[in-house]
Phi, psi and omega in degrees: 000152203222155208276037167272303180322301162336298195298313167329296198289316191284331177273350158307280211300316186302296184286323163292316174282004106327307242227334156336300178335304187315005181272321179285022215255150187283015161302329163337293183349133168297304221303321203291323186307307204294325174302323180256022167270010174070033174248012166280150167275177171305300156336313192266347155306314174291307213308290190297354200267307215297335188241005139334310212263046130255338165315308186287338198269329195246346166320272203300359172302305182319309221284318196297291169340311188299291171332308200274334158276359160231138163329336199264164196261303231288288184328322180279351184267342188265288235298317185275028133337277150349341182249327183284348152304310212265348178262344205048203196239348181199173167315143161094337209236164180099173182291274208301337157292332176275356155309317193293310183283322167257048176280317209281337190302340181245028153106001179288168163248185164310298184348281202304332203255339143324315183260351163090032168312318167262049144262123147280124190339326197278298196298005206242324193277341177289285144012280205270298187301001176273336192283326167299321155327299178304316195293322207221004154281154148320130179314329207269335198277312179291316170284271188002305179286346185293305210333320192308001176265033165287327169273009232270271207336305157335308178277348185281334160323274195314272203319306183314301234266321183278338182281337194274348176278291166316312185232047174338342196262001155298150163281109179301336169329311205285346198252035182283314171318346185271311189287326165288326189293314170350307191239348175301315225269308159343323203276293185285353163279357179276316183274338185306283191338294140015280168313309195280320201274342179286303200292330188256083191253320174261193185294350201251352190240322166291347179277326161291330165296302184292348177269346198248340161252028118317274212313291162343309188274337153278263168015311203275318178303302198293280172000272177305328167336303212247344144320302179307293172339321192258343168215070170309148168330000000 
């Protein structure tokens, strides 16, 4: 084998152990499965709507972090793509604003889901430890954990298909964040991959990568964890 071949073969092998990850990605979840078999309440729908969107809130936090520790021109001009989806460019426009709406689409108002009345202690503690990851890891380590969006697109399909099946009494309007995600989550997991499969060449920055969409993915898990927990059947 020569050592291109080698080199191939190892950054293949590199990339099936990223992508592995999905048997952990929190589509898994008992809370997540029941929601898109159309077996959640009203209730438990706002619940997970309501404490999502610190999850959602705190992205461009993650990803500025992200920014403020890398080096590279070319990675910063696309990555901070990204903040500008979920913050947008004005009033009205972005993921959290398309967050909000469909807070109001499953009966929350702004206020509540804004002032974090319904955060629970574990998701607030999921959250704020991804954002302290980003903050104080190698950058390359911090795109790496992002990778869980390798699964995202599948699941924003799915997640679509069951609130518009399951759960009629949504506004469809409110599910736009999901239909966005559709064509984002594709884009920004391409260049993640990218970045990581560029930076992470020996066995030792890849044992750091895959430990850093471990960690992701435990977050995401701990998340639904503690939602479930907080609105039980």
């Amino acid at each position: 084998m020569t050592t291109s071949t080698a080199t191939r073969a190892g950054a293949d092998g590199f990339v099936e152990a990223l992508r592995a990850h999905s048997r952990r990605y929190h589509d898994q979840h008992p809370f997540h499965v029941r929601m898109n078999a159309g077996r959640l309440s009203r209730r438990q729908i706002q619940g997970w709507v309501a404490n999502r969107f610190y999850y959602q809130e705190n992205i461009p936090l993650k990803d500025a972090a992200i920014l403020s520790h890398c080096p590279d021109l070319e990675v910063r001009r696309r990555w901070i793509r990204r903040i500008v989806d979920h913050d947008g460019t004005a009033a009205g426009e972005g993921g959290i604003e398309a967050w909000l709406r469909l807070g109001e689409a499953v009966g929350l108002t702004r206020e509540e889901v804004r002032d974090h009345r319904h955060l629970v202690p574990g998701v607030r503690f999921a959250v704020d430890a991804y954002v302290n990851f980003a903050r104080t890891r190698p950058w390359v380590e911090a795109v790496a954990s992002s990778l869980t969006e390798l699964f995202a697109p599948d699941l924003m399909a799915a997640r679509l298909a069951a609130f518009e099946r399951w759960y009629p009494w949504i506004d469809p309007e409110g599910l736009a964040y999901f239909r966005t995600r559709l064509e984002q989550a594709p884009r920004d997991c391409g260049h993640a991959l990218e970045v990581v499969t560029t930076h992470c060449l020996s066995a030792e920055s890849q044992a750091r990568a895959l430990d850093a969409l471990s960690f992701k993915c435990d977050v995401l898990w701990s998340l639904l964890d503690a939602v479930d927990q907080a609105y039980p059947e």
